[in-house]
Structure formats: structure tokens, C-alpha cells
C-alpha positions as CSV (number, residue, x, y, z in Angstrom):
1,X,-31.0,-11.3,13.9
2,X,-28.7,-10.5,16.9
3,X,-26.3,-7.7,16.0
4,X,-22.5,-7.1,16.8
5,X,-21.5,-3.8,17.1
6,X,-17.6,-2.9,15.9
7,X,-15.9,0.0,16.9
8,X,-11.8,1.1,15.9
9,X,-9.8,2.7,18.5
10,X,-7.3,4.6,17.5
11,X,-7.6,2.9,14.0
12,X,-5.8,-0.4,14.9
13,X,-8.1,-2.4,18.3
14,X,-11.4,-3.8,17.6
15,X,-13.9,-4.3,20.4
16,X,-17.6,-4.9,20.6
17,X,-20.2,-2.2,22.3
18,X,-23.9,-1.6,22.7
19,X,-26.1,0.3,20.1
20,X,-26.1,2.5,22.6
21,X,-22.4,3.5,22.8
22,X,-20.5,5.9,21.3
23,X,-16.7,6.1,21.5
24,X,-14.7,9.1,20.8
25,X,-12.4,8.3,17.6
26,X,-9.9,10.1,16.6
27,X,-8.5,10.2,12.6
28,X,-5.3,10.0,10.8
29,X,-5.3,12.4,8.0
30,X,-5.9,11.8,4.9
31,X,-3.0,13.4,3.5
32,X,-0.8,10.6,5.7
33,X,-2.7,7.7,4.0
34,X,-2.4,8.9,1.0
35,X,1.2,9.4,0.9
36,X,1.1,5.7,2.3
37,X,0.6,4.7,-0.9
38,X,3.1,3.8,-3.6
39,X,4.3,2.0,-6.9
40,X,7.3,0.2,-8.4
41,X,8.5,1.1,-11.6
42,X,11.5,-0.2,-13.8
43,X,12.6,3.4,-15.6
44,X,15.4,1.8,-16.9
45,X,14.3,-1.6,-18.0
46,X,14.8,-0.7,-21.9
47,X,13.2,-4.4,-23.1
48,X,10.3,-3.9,-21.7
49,X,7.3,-1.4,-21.6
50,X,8.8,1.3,-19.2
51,X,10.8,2.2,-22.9
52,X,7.7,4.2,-23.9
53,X,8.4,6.8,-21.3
54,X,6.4,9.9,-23.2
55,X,3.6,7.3,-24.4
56,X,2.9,5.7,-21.3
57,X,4.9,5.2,-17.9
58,X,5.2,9.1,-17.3
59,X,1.0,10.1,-18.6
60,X,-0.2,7.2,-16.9
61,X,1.7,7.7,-13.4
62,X,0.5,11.1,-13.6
63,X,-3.0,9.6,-14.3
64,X,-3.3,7.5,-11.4
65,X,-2.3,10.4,-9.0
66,X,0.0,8.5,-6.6
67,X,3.1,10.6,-4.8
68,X,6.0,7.8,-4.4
69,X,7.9,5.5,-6.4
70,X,10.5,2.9,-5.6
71,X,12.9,1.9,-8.5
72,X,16.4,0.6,-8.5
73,X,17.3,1.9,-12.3
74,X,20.1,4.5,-12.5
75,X,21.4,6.4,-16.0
76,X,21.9,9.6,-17.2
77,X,18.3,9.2,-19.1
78,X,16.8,7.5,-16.1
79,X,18.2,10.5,-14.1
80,X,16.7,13.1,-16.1
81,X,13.2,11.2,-16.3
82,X,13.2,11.4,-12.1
83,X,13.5,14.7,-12.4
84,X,10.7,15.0,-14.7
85,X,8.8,13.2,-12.7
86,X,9.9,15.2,-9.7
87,X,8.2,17.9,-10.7
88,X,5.2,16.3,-10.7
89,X,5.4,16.3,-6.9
90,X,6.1,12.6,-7.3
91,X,9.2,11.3,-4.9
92,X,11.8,8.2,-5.4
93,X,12.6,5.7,-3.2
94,X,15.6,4.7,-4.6
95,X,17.3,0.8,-4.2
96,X,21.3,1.1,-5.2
97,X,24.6,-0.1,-3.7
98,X,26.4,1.5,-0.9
99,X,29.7,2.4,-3.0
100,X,27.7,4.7,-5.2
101,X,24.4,5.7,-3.3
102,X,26.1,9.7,-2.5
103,X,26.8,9.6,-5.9
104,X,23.4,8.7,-7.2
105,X,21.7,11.1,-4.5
106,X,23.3,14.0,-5.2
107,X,22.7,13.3,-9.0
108,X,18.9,12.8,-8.6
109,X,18.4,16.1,-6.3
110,X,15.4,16.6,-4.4
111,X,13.2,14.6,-5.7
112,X,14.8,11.6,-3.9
113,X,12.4,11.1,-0.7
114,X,14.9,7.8,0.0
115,X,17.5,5.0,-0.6
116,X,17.4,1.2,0.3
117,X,20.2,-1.0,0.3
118,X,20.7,-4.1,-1.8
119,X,17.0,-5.8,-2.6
120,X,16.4,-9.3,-1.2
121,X,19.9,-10.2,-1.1
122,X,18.9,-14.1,0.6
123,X,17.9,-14.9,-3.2
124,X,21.3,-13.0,-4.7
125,X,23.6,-15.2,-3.2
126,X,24.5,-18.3,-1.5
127,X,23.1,-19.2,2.0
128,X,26.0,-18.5,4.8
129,X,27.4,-15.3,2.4
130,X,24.5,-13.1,2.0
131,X,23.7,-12.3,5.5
132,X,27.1,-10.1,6.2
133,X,27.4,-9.3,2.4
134,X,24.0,-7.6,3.5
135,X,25.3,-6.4,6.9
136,X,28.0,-4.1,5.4
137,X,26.3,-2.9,2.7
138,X,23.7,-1.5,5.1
139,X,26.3,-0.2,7.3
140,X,28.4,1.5,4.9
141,X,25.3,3.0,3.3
142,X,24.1,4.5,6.7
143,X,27.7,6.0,7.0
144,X,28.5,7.2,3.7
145,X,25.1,8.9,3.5
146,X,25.3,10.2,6.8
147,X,29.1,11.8,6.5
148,X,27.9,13.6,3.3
149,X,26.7,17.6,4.1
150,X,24.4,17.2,1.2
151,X,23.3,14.0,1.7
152,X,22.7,13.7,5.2
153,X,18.8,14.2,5.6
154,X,17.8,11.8,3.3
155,X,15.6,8.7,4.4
156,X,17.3,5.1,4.5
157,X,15.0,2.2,4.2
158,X,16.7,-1.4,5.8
159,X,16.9,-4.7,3.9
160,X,14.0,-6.0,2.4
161,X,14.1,-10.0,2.5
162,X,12.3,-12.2,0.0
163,X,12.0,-15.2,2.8
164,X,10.3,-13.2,5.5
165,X,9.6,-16.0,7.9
166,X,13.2,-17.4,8.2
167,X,15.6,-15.1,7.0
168,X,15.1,-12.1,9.4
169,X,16.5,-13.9,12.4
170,X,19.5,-14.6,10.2
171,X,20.1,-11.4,9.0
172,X,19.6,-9.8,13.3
173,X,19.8,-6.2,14.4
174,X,20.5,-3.9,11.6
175,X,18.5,-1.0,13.5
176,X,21.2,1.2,14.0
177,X,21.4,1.6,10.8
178,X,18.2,2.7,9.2
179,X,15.2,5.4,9.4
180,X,12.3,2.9,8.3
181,X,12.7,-0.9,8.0
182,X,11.5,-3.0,4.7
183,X,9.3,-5.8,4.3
184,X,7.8,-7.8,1.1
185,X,4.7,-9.0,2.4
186,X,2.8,-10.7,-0.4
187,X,-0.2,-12.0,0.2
188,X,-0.2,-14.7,-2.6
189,X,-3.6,-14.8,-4.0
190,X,-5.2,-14.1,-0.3
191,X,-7.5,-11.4,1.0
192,X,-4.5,-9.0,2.3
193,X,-5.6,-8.9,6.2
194,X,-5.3,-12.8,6.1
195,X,-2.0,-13.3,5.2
196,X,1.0,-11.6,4.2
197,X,3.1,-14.1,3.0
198,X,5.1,-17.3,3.7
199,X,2.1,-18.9,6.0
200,X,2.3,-16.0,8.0
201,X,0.0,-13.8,9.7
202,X,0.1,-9.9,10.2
203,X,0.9,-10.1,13.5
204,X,4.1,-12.8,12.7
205,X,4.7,-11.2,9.6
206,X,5.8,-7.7,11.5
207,X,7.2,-9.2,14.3
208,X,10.0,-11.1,12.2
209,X,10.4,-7.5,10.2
210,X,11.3,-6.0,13.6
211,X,14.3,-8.6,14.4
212,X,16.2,-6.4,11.5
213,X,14.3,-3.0,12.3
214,X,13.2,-3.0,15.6
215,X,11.1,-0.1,16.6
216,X,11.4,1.8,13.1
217,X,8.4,2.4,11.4
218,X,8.0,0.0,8.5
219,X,7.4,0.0,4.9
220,X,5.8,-2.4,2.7
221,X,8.6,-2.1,-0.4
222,X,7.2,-4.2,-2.3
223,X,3.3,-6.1,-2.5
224,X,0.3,-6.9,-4.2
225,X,-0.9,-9.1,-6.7
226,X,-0.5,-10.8,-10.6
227,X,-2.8,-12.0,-12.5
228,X,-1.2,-15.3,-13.8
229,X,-3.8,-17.4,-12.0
230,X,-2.0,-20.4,-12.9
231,X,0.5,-20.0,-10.6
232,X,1.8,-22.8,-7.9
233,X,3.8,-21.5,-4.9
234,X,2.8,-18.0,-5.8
235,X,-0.8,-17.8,-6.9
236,X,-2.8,-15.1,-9.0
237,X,-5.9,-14.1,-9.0
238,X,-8.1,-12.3,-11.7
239,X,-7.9,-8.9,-13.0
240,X,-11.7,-8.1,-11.3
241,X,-10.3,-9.5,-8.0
242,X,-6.9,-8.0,-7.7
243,X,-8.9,-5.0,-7.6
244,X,-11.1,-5.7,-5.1
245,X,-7.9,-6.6,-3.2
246,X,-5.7,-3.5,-4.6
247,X,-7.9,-0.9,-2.9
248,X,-8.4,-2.8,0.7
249,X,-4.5,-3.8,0.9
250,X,-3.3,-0.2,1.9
251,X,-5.9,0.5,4.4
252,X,-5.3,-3.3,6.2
253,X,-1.7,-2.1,5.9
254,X,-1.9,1.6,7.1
255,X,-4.3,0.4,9.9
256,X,-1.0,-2.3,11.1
257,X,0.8,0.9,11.2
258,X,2.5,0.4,7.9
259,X,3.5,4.3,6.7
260,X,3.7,3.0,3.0
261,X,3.4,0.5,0.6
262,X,5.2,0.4,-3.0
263,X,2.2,-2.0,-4.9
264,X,4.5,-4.0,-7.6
265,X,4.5,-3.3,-9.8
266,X,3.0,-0.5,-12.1
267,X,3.4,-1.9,-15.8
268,X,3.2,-5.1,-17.1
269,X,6.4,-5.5,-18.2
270,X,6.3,-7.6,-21.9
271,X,3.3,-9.2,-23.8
272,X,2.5,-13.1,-22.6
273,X,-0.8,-13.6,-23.8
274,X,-0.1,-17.2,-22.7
275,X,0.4,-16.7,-19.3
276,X,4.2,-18.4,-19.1
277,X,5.6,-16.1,-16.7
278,X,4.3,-14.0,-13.5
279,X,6.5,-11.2,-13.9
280,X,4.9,-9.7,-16.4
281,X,1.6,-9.5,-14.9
282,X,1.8,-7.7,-11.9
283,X,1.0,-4.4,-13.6
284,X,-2.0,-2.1,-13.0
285,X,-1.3,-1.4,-16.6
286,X,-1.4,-4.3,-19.1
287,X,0.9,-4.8,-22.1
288,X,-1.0,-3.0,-24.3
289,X,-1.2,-0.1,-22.7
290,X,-4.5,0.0,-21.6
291,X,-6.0,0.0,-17.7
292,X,-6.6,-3.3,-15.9
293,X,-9.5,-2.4,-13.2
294,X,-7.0,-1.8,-9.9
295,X,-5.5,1.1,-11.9
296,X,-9.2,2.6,-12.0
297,X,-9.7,1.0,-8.5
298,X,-6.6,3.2,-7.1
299,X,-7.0,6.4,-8.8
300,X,-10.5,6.9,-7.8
301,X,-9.5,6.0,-4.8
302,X,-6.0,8.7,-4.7
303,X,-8.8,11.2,-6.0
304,X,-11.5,11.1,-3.6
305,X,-8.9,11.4,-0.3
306,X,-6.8,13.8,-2.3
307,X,-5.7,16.6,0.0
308,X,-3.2,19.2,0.2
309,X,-0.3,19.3,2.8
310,X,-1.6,21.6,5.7
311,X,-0.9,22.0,9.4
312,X,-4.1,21.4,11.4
313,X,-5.1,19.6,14.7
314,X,-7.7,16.2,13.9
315,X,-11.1,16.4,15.1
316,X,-12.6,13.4,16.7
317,X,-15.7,12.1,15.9
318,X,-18.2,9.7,18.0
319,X,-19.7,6.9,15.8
320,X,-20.1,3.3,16.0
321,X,-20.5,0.6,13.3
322,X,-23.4,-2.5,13.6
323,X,-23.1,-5.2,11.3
324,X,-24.2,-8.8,11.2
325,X,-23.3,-11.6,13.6
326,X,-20.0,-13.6,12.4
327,X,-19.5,-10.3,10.2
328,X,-15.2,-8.7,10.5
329,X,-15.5,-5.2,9.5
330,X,-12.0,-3.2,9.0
331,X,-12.5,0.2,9.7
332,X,-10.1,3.2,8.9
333,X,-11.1,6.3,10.1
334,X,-9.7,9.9,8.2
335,X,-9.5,14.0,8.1
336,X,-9.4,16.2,5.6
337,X,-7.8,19.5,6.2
338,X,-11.5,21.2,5.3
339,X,-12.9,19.2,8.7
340,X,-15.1,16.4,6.5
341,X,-14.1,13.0,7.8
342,X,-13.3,10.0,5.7
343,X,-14.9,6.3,6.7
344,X,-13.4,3.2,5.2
345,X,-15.4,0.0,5.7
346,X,-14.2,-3.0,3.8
347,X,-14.8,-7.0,4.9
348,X,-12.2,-9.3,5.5
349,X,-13.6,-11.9,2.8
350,X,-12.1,-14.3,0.0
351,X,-13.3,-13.0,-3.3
352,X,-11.5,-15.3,-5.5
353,X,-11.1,-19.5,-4.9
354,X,-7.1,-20.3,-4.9
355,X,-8.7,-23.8,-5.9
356,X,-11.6,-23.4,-8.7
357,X,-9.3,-20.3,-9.9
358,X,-12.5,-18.6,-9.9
359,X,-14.1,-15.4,-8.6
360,X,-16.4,-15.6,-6.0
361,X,-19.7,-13.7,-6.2
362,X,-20.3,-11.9,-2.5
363,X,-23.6,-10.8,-1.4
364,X,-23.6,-7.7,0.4
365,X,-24.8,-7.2,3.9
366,X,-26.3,-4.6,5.6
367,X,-23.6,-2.3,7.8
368,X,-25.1,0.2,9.6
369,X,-23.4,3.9,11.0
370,X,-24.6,5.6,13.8
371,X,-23.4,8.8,14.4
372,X,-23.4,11.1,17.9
373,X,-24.2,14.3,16.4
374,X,-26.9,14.7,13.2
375,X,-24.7,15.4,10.3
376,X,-25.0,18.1,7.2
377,X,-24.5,15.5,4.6
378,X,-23.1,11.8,4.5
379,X,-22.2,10.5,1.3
380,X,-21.4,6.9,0.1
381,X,-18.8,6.0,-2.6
382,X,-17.3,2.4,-4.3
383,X,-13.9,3.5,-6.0
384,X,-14.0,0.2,-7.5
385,X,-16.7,1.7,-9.9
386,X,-16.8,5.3,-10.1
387,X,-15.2,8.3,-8.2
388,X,-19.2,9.2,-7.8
389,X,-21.5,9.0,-4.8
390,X,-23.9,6.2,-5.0
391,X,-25.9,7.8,-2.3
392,X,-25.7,11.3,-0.6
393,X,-28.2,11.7,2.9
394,X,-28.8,14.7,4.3
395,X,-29.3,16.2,8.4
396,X,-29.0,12.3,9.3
397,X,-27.5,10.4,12.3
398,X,-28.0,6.8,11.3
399,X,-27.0,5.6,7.8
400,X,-27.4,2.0,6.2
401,X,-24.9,0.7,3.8
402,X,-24.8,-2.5,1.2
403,X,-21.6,-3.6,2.1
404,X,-20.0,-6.2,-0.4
405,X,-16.7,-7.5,-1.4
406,X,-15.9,-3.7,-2.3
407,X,-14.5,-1.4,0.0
408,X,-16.8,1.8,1.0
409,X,-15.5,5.0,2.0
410,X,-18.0,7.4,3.2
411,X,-17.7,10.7,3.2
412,X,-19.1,13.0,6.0
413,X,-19.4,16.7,6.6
């Protein structure tokens, strides 16, 4: 069978070589794509499951391993439970107003990595009032943060929209006022590299983002999937394919040149056995408390990049990737601080039918590495099922790999 061969430049451009060629790659750290990632949570949402604090929302964030959080409660109890959770090296984004975001900040403490302004304010109010209701209150959070001594250094995040096709042009230039900008791009039941909400692709998806932030990086503040599968307009998928989908989103993201994205949400927020309403099944924890596979997915995944915070210069490394004709291959390329470099290979493929609500079973193909220099050991992992090697090779330059539906990182030293 004739072969394409895929290599990543700099993480983002994809171009086809000879078997013969090596190109010099050179990785993000690891560290930066872990901090990429991110959850939701509702501390303060009293009716639902985030009440059980102790039992489950603070034992199962620590669980999962993840380092940022975006949540738009504020109390006195809310407050105290970020700074328990603070000191589990885990950081707030925080979404409040402008009159009282100094206020809330300097309540909080360090803990607070950010703010963002009003959420999705095109779906608060009435078409032709929310766009300057939305202007000021970005403005006058950018200046009220910025005049305060103690409040001064601490990131602001733009307006998220919920219509990101239309609305972005209507809301214009709000760059002046923000560190990062915001985006919800949702893929709706779709492999996340082939849409990102609203009909849009990638590429249109973060070119309408930048009418509001222009060249600031972005952030994904909200994304993922829910599992009502029944679901017109906003479709779900199942439990076994949300996970599939859970672990590939923040590499397709991170490889865009996303620098996080908050998955929402992290617990199912009330018991609906009968599947009446989406919002309570976007959790990676069910109702009950107990694991859906993308929490599994994620913190294998969190575990096996996990990597302390430590100045130190990248290595390149000279590889190239061969895989079947007709075959996409995303490729995300990382560095540890100890030198072993990180591969992610996952394929841009449909692993559940929008139509049949079904899964779809995906045969694996055969993805082969070739590597410049013979290396000590190259080991292959699935964080979909285990945070295990499946298969370690030793003194090697040339590895095959069973590529499925599940992303593969590979490890190599």
C-alpha cells in the first residue's frame, strides 16, 4: 500500500515527506499543556451535587489531578472552599461583575489565577442591549482591576459569547481591555478537530474570537460534551465516546494555540435517569457519585504528563510519522523537564453516528515512528484504559503502533 508520511512543525503545520526525511521538531512542555487543561465547577450551586463538598467535589477534583477551575459562585463558604482548594495548587478563574470583581479578588487571595466578565451575555438580554451592556462591563472591569495596588496583576479573560458565529462582530474590538480572550467552542456531538461549534470550523471558529480579542492568546472557557444523546440542536454522545473525545479535545485545542480549556462541566449536576434535560449531564462525574470513563480518560492522562514547574531550555528531536494513505494523523509533540519526550498521536475520526445515536466500532491502523537517533526505551500508553504501558521497546529507532479511535501518547527516553 502506498504510504503518506506526516510530519508537525512547530506543533501546528502538517506537511508530507519521504521515509527518508527527518525534520528537526521542537516541543512544548509538558508542564504548559498540562496547565492547558481545566474544569467548570458550580461551588455554590446548593441544589445540586457540588453541596457534598467533603464527599465529593473537593476528593474527586483532587483525584483527577487537574490545576485550574473556572466558576462564577461567590459566598463566604464558597470563599473559604477556594481557599481550600487553593492549597491544593489548584487556581480559579473566576466569572463575576465589574462593580464587585476588586472586592471578590482581594477576598479569594492568591489562589485567583483570573476574572472574566459577564458570561454569554447575547443570551442574558435582549438583542440591541447586550452588546454595550457587555462593552462597559468589560471596560470597567479592566479599570477597576487595574487601578487597584493589590489587584493589579491579576489575569482578565474577555467575553465569552454563546453565538460564536454572529455575535463577535457585534460585540467589535474589546482588546484593549483584556489579557486572554474567551471562546465557547462546543463541538456538539463531533470529533473536536472537525467542528467547534455553530457550523464552524477551527480556523472560522478563532478568527470570529479574534474580532473581540485580537492578538490575545485565547481560552476555551467553556467545552466538551453531555451525554443526553437525544438531544436536537445540541447533540450528545455516549459515555464510551465522550471519552474518546475528552482526551483528544485539548491536544486539537493546544495544537490551534489555545493556552486552556475549562471542559464543562465537572459534576453532573442532579439525577435524570430519564434523560429530560442536558444540563445535568455534562459531568465527568455522574449523579451518583461515581466515575463516567472521561474522568478515568483525563486523569490518566494529567498523570502520565505530570511534571513539576522548572526552568529549562526544550530539546528537539528528529522523527517522522508514516501512516496509511487517506489517513489525518494529529500530532502534539512534548518535554519533560527530565529530557524524555512526550508523542501524542490521535485520528481525526467520528467515533459515534449523530444519526443511528450509536457508537462506532474503529479498526485500528498501523502508524509507524521513525526516529533519527536509536533510542534507550520507547514506551506506548492508551489513557483511555490504563495509566500502564501497553508496550515498552528497547535500543530502537523504528516503532509500529495500533492506532485506533484512542489517542496514543508515547513516551521516549
Amino acid at each position: 500500500m502506498k504510504r503518506i508520511i506526516v510530519i508537525c512543525i512547530a506543533l501546528y503545520a502538517c506537511i508530507s515527506i519521504s521515509a527518508q526525511e527527518f525534520t528537526t521538531k521542537m516541543p512544548a512542555k509538558a508542564y504548559d499543556f498540562i496547565n492547558s487543561i481545566g474544569v467548570n465547577t458550580h461551588f455554590g450551586y446548593y441544589d445540586t451535587n457540588y453541596k457534598l463538598y467533603e464527599e465529593r467535589l473537593r476528593p474527586r477534583l483532587i483525584e483527577l489531578g487537574v490545576k485550574h477551575i473556572r466558576d462564577g459562585t461567590y459566598d463566604l463558604k464558597v470563599v473559604e472552599k477556594y481557599k481550600d482548594i487553593g492549597n491544593q495548587g489548584i487556581r480559579l478563574l473566576l466569572i463575576t461583575d465589574a462593580k464587585t470583581a476588586v472586592e471578590k479578588a482581594k477576598a479569594i487571595g492568591p489562589m485567583l489565577w483570573g476574572i472574566e466578565g459577564v458570561n454569554e451575555p447575547d443570551i442574558r438580554k435582549k438583542p440591541g442591549e447586550w452588546e454595550e451592556y457587555a462593552r462597559n462591563e468589560q471596560q470597567t472591569l479592566f479599570s477597576n482591576l487595574r487601578a487597584d495596588k493589590e489587584t493589579e496583576h491579576i489575569a482578565i479573560v474577555g467575553i465569552s459569547l454563546a453565538n460564536i458565529k454572529d455575535n463577535p462582530a457585534r460585540l467589535g474590538d474589546l482588546s484593549k481591555w483584556m489579557n486572554y480572550g474567551g471562546m465557547h467552542p462546543y463541538p456538539a456531538g463531533q470529533h473536536p478537530a472537525m467542528h467547534w461549534g455553530w457550523g464552524l470550523s477551527m480556523e472560522q471558529a478563532i478568527s470570529t474570537a479574534r474580532l473581540v480579542s485580537k492578538d490575545h492568546p485565547l481560552i476555551a472557557t467553556e467545552g466538551g460534551y453531555h451525554n443526553k444523546i437525544d438531544n436536537p440542536g445540541h447533540p450528545g454522545v455516549s459515555e464510551e465516546a465522550a471519552a474518546i473525545y475528552h482526551v483528544h479535545l485539548p491536544f486539537v485545542y493546544f495544537n490551534q494555540g489555545l493556552i486552556r480549556t475549562y471542559k464543562y462541566e465537572f459534576l453532573d449536576l442532579k439525577p435524570d435517569a430519564e434523560m429530560t434535560d442536558m444540563e445535568c449531564h455534562f459531568g465527568l462525574i455522574r449523579s451518583d457519585g461515581s466515575a463516567k470513563p472521561s474522568f478515568d480518560a483525563l486523569k490518566n492522562l494529567l498523570s502520565l504528563l505530570s511534571d513539576e514547574e522548572r526552568t529549562f531550555t526544550v530539546q528537539p528531536l528528529l522523527y517522522s510519522i508514516s501512516a496509511p494513505e487517506g489517513e489525518t494523523i494529529h500530532q502534539t509533540l512534548l518535554q519533560k523537564s527530565d529530557g524524555s519526550w512526550w508523542l501524542a498521536l490521535l485520528r481525526t475520526i467520528s467515533v459515534f453516528d449523530l444519526k443511528t445515536k450509536k457508537d462506532i466500532e474503529v479498526a485500528p491502523v498501523n502508524i509507524q515512528l521513525h526516529l533519527k537517533e536509536k533510542a534507550k526505551t520507547v514506551s506506548l500508553y492508551m489513557p483511555n484504559r490504563s495509566a500502564k504501558a501497553f508496550s515498552t521497546k528497547k535500543r530502537v529507532k523504528k516503532v509500529e503502533i495500533p492506532l485506533g479511535a484512542e489517542l496514543i501518547l508515547i513516551e521516549i527516553k
